[in-house]
MIDOSE-1310 file (N, C-alpha, C; in nm, 2 decimals, decimal comma, always signed):
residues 144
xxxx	+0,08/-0,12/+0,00/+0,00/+0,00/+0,00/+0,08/+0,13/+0,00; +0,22/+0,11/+0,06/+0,26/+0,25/+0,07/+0,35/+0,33/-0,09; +0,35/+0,22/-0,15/+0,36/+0,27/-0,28/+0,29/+0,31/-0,37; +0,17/+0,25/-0,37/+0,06/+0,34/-0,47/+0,00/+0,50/-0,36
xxxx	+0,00/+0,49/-0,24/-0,05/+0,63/-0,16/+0,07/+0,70/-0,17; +0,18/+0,65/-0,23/+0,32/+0,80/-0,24/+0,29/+0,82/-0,35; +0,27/+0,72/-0,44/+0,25/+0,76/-0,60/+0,14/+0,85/-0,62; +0,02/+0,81/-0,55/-0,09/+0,88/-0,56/-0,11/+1,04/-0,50
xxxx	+0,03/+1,05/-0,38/+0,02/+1,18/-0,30/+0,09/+1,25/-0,41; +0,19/+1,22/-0,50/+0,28/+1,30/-0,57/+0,18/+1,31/-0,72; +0,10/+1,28/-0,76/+0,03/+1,33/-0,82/-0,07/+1,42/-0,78; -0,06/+1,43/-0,65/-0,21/+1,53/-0,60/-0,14/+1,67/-0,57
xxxx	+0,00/+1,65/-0,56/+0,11/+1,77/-0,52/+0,10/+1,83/-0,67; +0,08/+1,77/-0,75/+0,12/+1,79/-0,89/-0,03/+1,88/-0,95; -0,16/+1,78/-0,90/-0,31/+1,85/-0,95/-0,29/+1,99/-0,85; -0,24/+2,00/-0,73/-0,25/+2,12/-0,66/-0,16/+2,23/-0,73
xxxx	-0,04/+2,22/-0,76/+0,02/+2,30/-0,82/+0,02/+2,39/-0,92; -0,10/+2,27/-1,04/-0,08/+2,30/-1,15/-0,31/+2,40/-1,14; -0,33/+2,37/-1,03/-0,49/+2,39/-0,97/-0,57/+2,34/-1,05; -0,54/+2,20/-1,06/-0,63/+2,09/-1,15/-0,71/+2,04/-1,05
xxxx	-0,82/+2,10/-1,01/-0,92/+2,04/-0,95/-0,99/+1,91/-0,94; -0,99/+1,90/-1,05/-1,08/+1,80/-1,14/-0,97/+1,66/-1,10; -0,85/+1,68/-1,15/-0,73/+1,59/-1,13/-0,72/+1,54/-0,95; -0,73/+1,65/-0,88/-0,71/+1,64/-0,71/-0,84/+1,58/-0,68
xxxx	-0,96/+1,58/-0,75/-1,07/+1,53/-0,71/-1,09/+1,41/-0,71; -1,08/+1,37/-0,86/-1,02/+1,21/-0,89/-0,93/+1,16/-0,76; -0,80/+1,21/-0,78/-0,71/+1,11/-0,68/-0,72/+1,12/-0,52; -0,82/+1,22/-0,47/-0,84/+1,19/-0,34/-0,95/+1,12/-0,30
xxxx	-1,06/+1,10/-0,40/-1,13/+1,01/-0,41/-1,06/+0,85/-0,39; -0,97/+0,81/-0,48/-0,92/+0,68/-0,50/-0,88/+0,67/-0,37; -0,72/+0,75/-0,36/-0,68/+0,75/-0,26/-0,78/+0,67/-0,10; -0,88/+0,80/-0,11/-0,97/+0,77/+0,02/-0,99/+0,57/+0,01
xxxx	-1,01/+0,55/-0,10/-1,09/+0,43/-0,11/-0,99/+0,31/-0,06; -0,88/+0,35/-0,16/-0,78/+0,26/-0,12/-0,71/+0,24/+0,05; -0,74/+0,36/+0,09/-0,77/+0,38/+0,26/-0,91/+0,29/+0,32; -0,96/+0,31/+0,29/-1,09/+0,17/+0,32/-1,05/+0,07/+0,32
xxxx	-1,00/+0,10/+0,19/-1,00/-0,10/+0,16/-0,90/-0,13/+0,26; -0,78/-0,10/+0,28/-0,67/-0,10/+0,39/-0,72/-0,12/+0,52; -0,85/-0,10/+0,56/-0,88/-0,05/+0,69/-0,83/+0,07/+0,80; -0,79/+0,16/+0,66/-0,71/+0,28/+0,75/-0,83/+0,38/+0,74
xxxx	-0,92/+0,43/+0,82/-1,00/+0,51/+0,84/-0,95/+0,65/+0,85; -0,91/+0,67/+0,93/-0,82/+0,78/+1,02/-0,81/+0,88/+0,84; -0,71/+0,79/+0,78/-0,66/+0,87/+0,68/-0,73/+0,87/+0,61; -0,84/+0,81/+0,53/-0,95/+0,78/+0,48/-1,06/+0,92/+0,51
xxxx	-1,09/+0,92/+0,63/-1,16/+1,07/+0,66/-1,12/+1,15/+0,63; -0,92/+1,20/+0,63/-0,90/+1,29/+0,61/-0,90/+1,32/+0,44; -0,89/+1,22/+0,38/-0,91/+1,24/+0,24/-1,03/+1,26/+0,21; -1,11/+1,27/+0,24/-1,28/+1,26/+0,23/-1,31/+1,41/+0,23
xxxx	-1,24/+1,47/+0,38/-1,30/+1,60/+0,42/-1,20/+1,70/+0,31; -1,13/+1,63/+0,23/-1,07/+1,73/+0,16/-1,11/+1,69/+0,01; -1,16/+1,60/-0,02/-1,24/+1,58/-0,09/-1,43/+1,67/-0,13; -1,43/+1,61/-0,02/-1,56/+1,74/+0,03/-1,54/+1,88/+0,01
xxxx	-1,42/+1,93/-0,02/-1,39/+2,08/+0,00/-1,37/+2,13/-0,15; -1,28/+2,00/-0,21/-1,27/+2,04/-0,32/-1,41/+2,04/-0,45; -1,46/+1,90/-0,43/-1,58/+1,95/-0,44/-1,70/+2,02/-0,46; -1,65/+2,12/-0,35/-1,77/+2,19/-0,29/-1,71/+2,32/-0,40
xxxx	-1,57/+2,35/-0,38/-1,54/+2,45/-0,47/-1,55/+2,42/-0,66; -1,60/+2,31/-0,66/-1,61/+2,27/-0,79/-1,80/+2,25/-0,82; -1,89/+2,23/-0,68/-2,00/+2,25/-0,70/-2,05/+2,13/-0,77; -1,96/+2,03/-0,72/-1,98/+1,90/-0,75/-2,05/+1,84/-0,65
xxxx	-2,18/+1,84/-0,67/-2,30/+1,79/-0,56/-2,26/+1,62/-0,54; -2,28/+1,55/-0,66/-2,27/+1,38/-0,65/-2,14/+1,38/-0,59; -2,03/+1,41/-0,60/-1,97/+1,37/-0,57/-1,92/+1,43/-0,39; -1,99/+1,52/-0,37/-2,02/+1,54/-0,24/-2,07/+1,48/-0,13
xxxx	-2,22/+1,42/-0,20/-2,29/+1,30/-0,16/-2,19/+1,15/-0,16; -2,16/+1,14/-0,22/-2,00/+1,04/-0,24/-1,97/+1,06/-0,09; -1,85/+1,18/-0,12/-1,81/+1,18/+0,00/-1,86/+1,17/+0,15; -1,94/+1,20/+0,16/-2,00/+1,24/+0,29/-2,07/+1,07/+0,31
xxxx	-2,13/+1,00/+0,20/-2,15/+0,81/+0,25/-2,05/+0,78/+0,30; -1,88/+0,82/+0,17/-1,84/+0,71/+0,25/-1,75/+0,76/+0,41; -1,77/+0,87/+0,44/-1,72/+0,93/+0,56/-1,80/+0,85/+0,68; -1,88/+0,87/+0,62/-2,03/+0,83/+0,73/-1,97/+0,68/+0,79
xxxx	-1,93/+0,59/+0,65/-1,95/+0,44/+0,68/-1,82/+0,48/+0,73; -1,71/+0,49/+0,70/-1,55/+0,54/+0,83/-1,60/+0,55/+0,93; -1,68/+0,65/+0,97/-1,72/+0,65/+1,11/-1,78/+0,52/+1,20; -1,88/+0,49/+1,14/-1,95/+0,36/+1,14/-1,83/+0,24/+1,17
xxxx	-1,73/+0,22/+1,10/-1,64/+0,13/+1,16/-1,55/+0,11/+1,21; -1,53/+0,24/+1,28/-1,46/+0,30/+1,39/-1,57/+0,37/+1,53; -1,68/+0,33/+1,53/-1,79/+0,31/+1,61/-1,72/+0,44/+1,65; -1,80/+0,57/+1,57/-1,83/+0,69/+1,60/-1,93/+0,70/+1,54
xxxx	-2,07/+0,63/+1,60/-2,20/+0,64/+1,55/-2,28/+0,78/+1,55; -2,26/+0,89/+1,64/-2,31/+1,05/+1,58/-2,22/+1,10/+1,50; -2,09/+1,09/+1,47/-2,05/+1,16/+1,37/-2,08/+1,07/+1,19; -2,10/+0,94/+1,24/-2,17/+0,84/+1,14/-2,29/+0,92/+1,12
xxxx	-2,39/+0,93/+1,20/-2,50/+0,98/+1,16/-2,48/+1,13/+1,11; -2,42/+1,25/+1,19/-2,42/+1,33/+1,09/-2,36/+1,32/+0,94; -2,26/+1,29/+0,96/-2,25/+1,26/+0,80/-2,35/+1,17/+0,68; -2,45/+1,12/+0,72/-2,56/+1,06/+0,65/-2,67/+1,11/+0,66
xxxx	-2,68/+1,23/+0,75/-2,78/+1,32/+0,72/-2,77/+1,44/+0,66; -2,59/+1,47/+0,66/-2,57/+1,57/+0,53/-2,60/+1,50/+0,38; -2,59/+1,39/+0,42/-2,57/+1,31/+0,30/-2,72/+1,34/+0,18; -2,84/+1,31/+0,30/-2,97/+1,32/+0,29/-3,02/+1,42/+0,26
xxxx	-2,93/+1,53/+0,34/-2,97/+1,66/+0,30/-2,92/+1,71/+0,12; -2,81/+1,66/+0,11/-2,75/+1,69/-0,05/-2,84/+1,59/-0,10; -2,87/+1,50/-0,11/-2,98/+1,42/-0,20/-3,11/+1,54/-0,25; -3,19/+1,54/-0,13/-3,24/+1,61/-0,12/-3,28/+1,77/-0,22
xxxx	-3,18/+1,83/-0,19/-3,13/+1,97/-0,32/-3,10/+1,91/-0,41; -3,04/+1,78/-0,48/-3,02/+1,74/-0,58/-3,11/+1,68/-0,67; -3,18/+1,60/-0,61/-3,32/+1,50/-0,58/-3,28/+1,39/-0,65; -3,19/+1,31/-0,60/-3,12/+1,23/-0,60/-3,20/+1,14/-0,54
xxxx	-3,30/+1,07/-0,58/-3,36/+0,96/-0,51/-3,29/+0,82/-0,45; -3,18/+0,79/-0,51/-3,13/+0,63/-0,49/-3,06/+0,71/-0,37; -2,99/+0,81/-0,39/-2,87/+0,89/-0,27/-2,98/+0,85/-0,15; -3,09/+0,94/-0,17/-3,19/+0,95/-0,06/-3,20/+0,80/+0,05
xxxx	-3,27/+0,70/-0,07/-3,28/+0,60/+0,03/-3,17/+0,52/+0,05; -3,03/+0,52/+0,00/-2,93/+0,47/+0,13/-2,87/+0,58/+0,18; -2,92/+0,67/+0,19/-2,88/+0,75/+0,33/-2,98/+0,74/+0,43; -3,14/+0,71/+0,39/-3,18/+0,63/+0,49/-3,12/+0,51/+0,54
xxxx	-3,13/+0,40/+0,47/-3,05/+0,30/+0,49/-2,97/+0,33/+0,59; -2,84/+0,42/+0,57/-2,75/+0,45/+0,67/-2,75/+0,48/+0,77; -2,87/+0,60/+0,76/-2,92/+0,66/+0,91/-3,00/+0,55/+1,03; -3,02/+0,45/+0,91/-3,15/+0,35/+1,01/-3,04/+0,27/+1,09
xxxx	-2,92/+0,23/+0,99/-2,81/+0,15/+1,07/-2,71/+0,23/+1,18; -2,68/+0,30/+1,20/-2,61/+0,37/+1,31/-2,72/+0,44/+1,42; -2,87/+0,42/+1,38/-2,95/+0,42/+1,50/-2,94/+0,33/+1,53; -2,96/+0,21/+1,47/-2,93/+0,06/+1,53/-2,82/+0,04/+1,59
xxxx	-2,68/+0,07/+1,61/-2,63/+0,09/+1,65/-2,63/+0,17/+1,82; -2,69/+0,25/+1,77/-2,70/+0,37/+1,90/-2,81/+0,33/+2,00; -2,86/+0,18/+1,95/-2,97/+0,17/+2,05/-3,10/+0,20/+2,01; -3,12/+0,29/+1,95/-3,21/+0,34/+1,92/-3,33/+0,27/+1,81
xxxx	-3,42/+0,21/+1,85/-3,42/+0,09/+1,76/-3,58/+0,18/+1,70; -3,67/+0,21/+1,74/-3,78/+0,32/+1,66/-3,71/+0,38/+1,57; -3,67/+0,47/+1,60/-3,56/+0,57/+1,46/-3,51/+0,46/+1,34; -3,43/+0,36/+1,41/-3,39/+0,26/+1,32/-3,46/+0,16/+1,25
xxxx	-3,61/+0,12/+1,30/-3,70/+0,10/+1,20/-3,77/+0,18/+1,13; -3,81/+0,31/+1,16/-3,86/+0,42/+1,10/-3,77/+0,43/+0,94; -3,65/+0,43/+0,95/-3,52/+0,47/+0,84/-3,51/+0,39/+0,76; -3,55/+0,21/+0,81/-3,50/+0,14/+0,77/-3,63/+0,10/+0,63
xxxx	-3,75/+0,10/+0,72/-3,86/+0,09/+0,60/-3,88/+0,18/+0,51; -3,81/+0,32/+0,54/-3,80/+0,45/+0,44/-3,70/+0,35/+0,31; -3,60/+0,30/+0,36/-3,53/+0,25/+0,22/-3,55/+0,15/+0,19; -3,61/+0,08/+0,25/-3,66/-0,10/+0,17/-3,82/-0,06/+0,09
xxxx	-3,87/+0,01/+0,16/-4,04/+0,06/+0,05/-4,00/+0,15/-0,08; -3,86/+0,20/-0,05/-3,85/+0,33/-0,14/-3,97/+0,45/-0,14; -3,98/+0,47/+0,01/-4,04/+0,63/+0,05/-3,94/+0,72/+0,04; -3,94/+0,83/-0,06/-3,91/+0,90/-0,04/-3,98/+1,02/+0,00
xxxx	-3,94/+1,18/+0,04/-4,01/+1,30/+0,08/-4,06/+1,33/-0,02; -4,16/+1,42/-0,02/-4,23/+1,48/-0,08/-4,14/+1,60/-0,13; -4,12/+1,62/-0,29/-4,06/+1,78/-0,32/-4,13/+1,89/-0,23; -4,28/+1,88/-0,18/-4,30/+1,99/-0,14/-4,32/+2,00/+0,03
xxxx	-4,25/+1,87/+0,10/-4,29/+1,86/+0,24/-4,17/+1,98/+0,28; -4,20/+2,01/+0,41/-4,14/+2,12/+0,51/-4,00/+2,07/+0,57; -4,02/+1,91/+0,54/-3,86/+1,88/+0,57/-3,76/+1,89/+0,52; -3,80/+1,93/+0,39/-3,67/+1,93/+0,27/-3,65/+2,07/+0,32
């Protein structure tokens, strides 16, 4: 692993330099993943939240929503179940402005599983039937 994440950091030195967004977007994406797959979280999030940023300055919604699932599931397996759940309810909330229906119900999904988690087992069936029926909100309800 430590040779494709030096390969991959020296290309991201290279998309920052040259302010290839698009290029830094790509490889902190990967990056992050191949941090998953490793079971390295820690650095996995921090690729995420800089992922998220760049992103955001690119106005890249999907791939926002991207980020913020897979931050969520990092959290989730490093049993930091409220920062799991906020990140899956930003998640829900970018679906949402997007209207991203599939986003929508696995971020239910997600939300139902780190209530389950948290004990919280109402919430967690409430979330969990929202993504197995495929309920989604109403465009015109008060909660969007």
């Amino acid at each position: 692993m430590p040779q494709i994440t030096e390969s991959l950091s020296n290309i991201l030195k290279v998309g920052f330099h040259a302010y290839d967004l698009d290029t830094v977007l790509l490889v902190l994406h990967l990056r992050a993943l191949i941090y998953v797959y490793f079971d390295e979280y820690q650095c996995a999030i921090s690729d995420l939240k800089n992922l998220k940023r760049v992103a955001d300055e690119l106005k890249d919604t999907p791939m926002k929503i991207v980020a913020y699932e897979i931050m969520g599931k990092c959290f989730m397996n490093i049993k930091e179940y409220i920062m799991a759940l906020k990140c899956h309810k930003k998640q829900l909330e970018l679906a949402w402005l997007s209207n991203d229906e599939a986003s929508e119900l696995r971020a239910y999904e997600l939300i139902g599983k780190a209530y389950f988690y948290m004990g919280e087992i109402h919430k967690c069936k409430m979330y969990h039937d929202r993504s197995q029926f495929g309920v989604i909100e109403p465009m015109d309800s008060k909660i969007r």
